[in-house]
C-alpha positions, -999 to 999 in steps of 0.1 A, spaced: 0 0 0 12 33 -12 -4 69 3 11 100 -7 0 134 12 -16 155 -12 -17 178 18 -19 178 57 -29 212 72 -55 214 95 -84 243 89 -75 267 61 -42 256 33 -13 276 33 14 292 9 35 259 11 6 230 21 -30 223 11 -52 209 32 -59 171 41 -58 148 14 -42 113 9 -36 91 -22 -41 57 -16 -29 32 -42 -29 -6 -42 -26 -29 -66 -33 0 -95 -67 13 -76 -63 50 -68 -83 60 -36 -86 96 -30 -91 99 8 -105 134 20 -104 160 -10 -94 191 12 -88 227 -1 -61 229 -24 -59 195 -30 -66 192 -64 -37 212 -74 -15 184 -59 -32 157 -72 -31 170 -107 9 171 -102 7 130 -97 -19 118 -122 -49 130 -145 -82 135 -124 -98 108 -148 -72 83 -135 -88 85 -97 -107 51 -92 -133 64 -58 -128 88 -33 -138 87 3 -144 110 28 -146 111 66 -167 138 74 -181 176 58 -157 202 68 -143 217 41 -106 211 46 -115 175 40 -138 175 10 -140 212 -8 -118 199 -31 -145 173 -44 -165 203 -65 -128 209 -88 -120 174 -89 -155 165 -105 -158 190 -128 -122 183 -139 -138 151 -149 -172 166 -164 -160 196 -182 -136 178 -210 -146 179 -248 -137 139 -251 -155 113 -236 -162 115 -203 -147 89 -176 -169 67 -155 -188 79 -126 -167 86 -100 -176 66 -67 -179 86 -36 -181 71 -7 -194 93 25 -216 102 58 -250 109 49 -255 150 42 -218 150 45 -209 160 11 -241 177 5 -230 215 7 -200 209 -18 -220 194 -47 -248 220 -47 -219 245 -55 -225 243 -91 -257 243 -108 -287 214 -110 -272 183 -128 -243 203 -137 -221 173 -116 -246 145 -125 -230 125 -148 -196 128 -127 -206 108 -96 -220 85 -76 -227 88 -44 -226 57 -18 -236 67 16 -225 47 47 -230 47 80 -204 44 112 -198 10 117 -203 -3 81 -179 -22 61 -170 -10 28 -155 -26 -1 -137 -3 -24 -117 -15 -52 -89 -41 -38 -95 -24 -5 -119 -31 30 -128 -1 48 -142 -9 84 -158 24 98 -161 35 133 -179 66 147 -150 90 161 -163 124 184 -157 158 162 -183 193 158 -198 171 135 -200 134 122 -167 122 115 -161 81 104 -123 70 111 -111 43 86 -89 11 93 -81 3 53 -70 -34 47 -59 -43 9 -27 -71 3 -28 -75 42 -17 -43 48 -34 -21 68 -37 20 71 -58 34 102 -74 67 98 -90 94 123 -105 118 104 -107 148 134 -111 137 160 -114 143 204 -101 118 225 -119 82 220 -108 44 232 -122 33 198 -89 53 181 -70 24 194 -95 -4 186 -96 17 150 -57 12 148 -50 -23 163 -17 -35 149 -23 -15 120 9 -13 98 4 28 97 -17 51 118 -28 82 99 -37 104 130 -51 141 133 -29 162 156 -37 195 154 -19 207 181 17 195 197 10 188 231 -21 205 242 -58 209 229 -74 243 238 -104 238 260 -129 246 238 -117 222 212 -110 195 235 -140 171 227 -134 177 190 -94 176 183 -63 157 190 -29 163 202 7 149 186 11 139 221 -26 119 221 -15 108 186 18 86 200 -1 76 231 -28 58 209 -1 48 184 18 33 212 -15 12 230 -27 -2 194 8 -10 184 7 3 152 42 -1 126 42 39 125 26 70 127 17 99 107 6 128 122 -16 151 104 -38 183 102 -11 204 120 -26 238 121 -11 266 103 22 277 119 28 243 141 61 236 146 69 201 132 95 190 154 79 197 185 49 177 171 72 151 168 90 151 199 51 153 217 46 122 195 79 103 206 72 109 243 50 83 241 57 57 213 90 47 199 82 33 162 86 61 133 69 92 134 65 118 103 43 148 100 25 147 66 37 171 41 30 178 3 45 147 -20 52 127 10 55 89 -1 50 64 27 47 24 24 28 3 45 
């Protein structure tokens, strides 16, 4: 299993970073997890957006999915034929908001939409998603990703939750939102993560290594890092444009 960060900053993208989006490849499937702003860009740099096989989401906030609206009309608005329907895999209503950007059936022929609820299996291409309900402001599905017997865990955003660690149970690599390095603020507490959080979890599932992820704008990396270290020892990268990691 291949994933290369299309981008990893949390809230709004920045000169150097879009936000969160992942390229997931296996066995020549392309899955395009979370469509964030400023993804496409980055995604156009690796491969056509014709050549992107589904794309899944784990929740509505536009740093995960605005990126969606580009990417299908990218696909809709050629002069040759256009590709297949592109599968898009999300929480009910979640990508509601992004495809009523552009006019009535403008998008119709680009998609299909497969809703799915936390807790369900999904099948994808060579991949298994299992799905778990993770606390956020608003419905956010973390993804455990199995294809070749590898396997990818995936928070989304996320507050603290035991079922991060039942998400990521021996998982080869844990994807894992840390917005912050050591502390969350009060008022985000329910809703985000720390890098310190992050390495605890990564540490109790066992996972081979971590990625940490959604680093808000001006977060120093190395400090993320070392919060992450404190707790677990395997590898631990912060997710940055054209990042390639194997699992």
């Amino acid at each position: 299993m291949r994933i290369t960060v299309l981008g990893g900053c949390g809230a709004f993208p920045t000169a150097e970073q879009a936000c969160s989006g992942y390229l997931v490849e296996h066995d020549g499937f392309r899955l395009l997890v979370d469509p964030g702003y400023a993804t496409l860009p980055r995604l156009l740099a690796h491969l056509p957006a014709d050549e992107v096989d589904a794309v899944l989401i784990s929740h509505g906030h536009p740093d995960h999915c605005a990126d969606l609206n580009p990417l299908l009309r990218a696909r809709v608005l050629r002069e040759d034929d256009l590709p297949p329907a592109l599968p898009v895999y999300a929480l009910p209503k979640a990508t509601d908001a992004v495809l009523a950007l552009d006019r009535p059936g403008m998008l119709a022929d680009a998609y299909v939409r497969h809703e799915f609820r936390p807790g369900d299996r999904l099948h994808i291409g060579p991949f298994t998603a299992d799905t778990r309900l993770l606390p956020h402001s608003v419905p956010n599905a973390g993804f455990r990703l199995a294809a070749g017997g590898i396997v990818m865990a995936y928070t989304g955003d996320t507050g603290p939750s035991p079922e991060i660690v039942e998400l990521a149970r021996d998982a080869d690599l844990l994807l894992a939102e840390a917005s912050y390095p050591e502390q969350v603020p009060a008022d985000s507490a329910r809703q985000l993560s720390s890098a310190r959080q992050a390495g605890e979890y990564a540490a109790a599932a066992r996972v081979g290594q971590l990625l940490l992820t959604h680093l808000l704008p001006g977060t120093d990396q190395d400090a993320a890092r070392r919060s992450a270290a404190a707790n677990y020892s395997g590898p631990v990268q912060v997710a940055t444009t054209d990042l390639v990691v194997q699992a």
